[in-house]
C-alpha positions as CSV (number, residue, x, y, z in Angstrom):
1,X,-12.9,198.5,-168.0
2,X,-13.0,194.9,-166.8
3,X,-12.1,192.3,-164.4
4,X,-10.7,189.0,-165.3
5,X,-13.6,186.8,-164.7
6,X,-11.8,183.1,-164.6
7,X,-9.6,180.8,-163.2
8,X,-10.8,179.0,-160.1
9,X,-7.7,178.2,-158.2
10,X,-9.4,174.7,-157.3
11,X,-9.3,173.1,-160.1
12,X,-6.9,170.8,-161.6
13,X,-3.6,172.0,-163.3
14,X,-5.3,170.5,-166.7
15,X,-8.6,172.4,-165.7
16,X,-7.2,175.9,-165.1
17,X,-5.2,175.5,-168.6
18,X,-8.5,174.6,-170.1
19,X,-10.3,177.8,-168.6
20,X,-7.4,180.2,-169.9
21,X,-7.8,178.8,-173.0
22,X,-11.5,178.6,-173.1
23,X,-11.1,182.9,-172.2
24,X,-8.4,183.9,-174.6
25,X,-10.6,182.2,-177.2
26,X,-13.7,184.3,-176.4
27,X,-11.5,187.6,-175.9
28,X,-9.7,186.8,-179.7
29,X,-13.4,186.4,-180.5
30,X,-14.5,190.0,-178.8
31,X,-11.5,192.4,-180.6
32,X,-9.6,192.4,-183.4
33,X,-6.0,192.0,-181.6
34,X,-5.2,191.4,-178.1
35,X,-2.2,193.0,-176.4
36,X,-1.1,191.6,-173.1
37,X,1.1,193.5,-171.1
38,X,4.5,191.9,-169.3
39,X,3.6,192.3,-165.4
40,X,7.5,193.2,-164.9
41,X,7.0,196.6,-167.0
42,X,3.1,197.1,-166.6
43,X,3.5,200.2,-164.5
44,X,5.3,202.2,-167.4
45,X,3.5,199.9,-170.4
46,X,0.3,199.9,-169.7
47,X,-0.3,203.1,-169.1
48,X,2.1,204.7,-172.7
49,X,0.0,202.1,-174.5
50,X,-3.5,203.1,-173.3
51,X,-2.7,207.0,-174.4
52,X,-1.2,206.4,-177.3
53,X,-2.3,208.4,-180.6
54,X,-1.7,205.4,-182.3
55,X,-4.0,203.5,-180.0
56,X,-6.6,206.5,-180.7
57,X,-6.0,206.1,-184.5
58,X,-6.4,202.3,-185.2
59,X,-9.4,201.2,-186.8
60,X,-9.2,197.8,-185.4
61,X,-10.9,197.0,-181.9
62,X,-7.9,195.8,-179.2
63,X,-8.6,194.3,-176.3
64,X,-5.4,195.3,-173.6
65,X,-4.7,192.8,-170.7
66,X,-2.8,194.3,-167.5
67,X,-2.0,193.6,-164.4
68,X,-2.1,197.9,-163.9
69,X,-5.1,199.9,-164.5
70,X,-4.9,202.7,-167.2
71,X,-5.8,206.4,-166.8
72,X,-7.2,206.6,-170.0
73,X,-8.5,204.3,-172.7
74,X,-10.7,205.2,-176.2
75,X,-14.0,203.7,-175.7
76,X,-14.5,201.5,-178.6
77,X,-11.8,198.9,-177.2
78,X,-11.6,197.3,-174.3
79,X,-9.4,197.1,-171.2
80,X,-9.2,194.3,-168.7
81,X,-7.5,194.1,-165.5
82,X,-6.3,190.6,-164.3
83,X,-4.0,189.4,-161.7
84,X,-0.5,188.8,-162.0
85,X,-1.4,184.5,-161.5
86,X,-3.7,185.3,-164.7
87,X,-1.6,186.9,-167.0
88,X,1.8,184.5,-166.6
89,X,-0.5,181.9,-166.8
90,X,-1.8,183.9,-170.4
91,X,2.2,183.8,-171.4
92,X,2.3,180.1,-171.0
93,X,-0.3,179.8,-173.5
94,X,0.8,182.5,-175.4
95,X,3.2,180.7,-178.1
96,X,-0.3,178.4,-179.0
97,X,-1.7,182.1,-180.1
98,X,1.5,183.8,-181.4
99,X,1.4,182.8,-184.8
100,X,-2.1,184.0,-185.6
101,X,-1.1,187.9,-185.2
102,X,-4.2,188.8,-182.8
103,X,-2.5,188.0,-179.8
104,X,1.1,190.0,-178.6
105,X,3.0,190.1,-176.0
106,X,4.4,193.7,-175.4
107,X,7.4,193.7,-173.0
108,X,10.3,195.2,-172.9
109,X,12.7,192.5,-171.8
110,X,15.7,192.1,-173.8
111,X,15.1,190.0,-177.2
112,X,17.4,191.7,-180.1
113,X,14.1,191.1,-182.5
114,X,11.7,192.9,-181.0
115,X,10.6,196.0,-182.0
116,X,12.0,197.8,-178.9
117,X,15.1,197.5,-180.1
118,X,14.4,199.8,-183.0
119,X,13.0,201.7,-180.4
120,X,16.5,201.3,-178.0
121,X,18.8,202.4,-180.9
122,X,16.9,205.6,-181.8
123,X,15.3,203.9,-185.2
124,X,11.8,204.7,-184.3
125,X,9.8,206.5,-181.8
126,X,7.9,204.4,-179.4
127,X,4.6,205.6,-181.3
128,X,6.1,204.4,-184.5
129,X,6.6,201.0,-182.8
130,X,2.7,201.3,-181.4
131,X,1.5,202.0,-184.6
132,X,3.1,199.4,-186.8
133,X,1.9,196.9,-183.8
134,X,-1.7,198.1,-184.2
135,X,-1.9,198.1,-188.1
């Protein structure tokens, strides 16, 4: 488990954009999919993700950004705690990423096409959810 390791407040608006950019590239380049966590829900999210079976079963390697720490987290991935500065300034950057599958978002705030919905109307499981996000 990690600490973020960027962002010097000092710089330049332009700068700091730069510097996230510069990170999420060499994370996408570290692991097969990154997941970052919503800080409004990180408390419950963070943790269900991090013990997931589904997590456990995925072949792929996923890096999980969080504001929270997990109790638990297979070893062949990787975990990395940032702040909550970090990670909002991660979702403003997010929709340059989104479209490449390797970065998602997982929230729970209220979008009628997210999987949660399924989820919401008794569909699927929250494990089915996790494991059709981590195929």
């Amino acid at each position: 488990m990690g600490k973020g390791d960027f962002l010097n407040i000092n710089l330049e608006p332009n700068q700091i954009i730069e510097e996230a950019l510069a990170a999420l590239d060499r994370y996408l380049k570290q692991a097969d999919l990154v997941i970052m966590v919503d800080p409004e829900d990180a408390g419950v999210l963070t943790d269900s993700l991090c013990t997931s079976e589904a997590l456990e079963k995925t072949t792929r390697c996923v890096m999980v950004i969080s504001t929270e720490e997990c109790s638990k987290m297979p070893d062949r991935h990787i975990f990395l705690t940032v702040t909550d500065a970090k990670i909002k300034l991660f979702e403003q950057i997010y929709r340059m990423y989104e479209a490449s599958n390797k970065l998602l978002l997982y929230t729970r705030k209220a979008n009628y096409g997210t999987m949660w919905n399924y989820v919401d109307n008794g569909v699927i499981t929250e494990e089915e959810m996790l494991e059709a996000m981590l195929l």
